[in-house]
N, C-alpha and C positions, 0 to 999 in steps of 0.2 A: 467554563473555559474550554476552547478547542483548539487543540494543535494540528495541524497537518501535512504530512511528508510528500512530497511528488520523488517518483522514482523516473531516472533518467534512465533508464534501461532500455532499450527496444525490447518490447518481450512480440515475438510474433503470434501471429494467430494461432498457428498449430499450438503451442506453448502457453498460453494464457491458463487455459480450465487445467491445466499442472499446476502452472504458481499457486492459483487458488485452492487448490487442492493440499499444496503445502503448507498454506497459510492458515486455512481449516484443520487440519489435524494440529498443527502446532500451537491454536488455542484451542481446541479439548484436550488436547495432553496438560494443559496447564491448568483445566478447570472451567475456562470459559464454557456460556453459556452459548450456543450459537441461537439468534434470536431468529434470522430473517436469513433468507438468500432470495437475490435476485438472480434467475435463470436466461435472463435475457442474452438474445445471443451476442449480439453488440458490443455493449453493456451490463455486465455482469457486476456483479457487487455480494460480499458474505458481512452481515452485524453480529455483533458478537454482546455480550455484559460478562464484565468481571464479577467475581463474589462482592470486591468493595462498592461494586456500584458505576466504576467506569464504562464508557460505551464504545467499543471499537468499530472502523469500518475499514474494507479494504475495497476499491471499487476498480473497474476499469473505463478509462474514460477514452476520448480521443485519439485516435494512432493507439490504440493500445497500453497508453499512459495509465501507469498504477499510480493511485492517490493511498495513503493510507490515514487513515483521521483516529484522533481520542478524544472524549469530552471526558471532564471530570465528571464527578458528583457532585460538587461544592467545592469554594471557596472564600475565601476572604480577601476581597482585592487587596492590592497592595502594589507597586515599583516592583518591575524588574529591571534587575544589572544588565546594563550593555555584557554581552559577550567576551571569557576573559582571552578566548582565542580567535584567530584570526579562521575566515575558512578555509576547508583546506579543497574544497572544490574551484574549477577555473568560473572567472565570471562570464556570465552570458545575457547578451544584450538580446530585448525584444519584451514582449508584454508575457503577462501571466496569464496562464500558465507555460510555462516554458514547455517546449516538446521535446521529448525522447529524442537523447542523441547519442549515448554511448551502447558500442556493440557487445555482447557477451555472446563467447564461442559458445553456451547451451543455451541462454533463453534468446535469445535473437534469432536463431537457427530456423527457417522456415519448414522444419517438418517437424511430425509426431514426435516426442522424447521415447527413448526408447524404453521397451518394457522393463521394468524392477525386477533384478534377479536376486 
């Protein structure tokens, strides 16, 4: 089973190999495994495995659209419940995958982040 998040964020160029950079240390801090990275400049993307055997990814796609994905290890199909909450994001019309639209004063910002003091 796979799930997968699109993040509506503009993250700029300068700013991208940061995110991922946050995103990499914040699973070895947890244990993960880092399996793969892709260095591409474009298209950059980190894989990860949990200890139970989950597979993570975080890619960048398109405009700089961060996808992030999980596959199980297993399961046993079964029904899932509709949703018991409504979303609480606005709707947006157009095809999949929707593109980056919301601005953030730090990852949107078109320059270097600044150095870690």
């Amino acid at each position: 089973m796979k799930r997968r998040a699109a993040i509506m964020t503009v993250v700029s160029r300068q700013r991208r190999g940061s995110l991922l950079g946050v995103v990499e240390r914040a699973w070895k801090s947890r244990g993960y495994e880092i399996t793969s990275v892709d260095t591409d400049e474009e298209l950059p993307a980190i894989y990860a495995a949990t200890p139970e055997g989950f597979r993570l990814s975080v890619a960048v796609a398109g405009e700089g659209q961060f996808f992030f994905s999980i596959t199980t290890p297993c399961f046993a199909k079964s029904d899932v419940a509709d949703p018991k909450t409504q979303p609480n994001t606005p709707h947006r019309d157009g095809g999949y995958p929707q593109r980056p639209d919301v601005h953030d004063d730090f990852w949107s910002v078109a320059s270097p982040p600044p150095p870690p003091t």
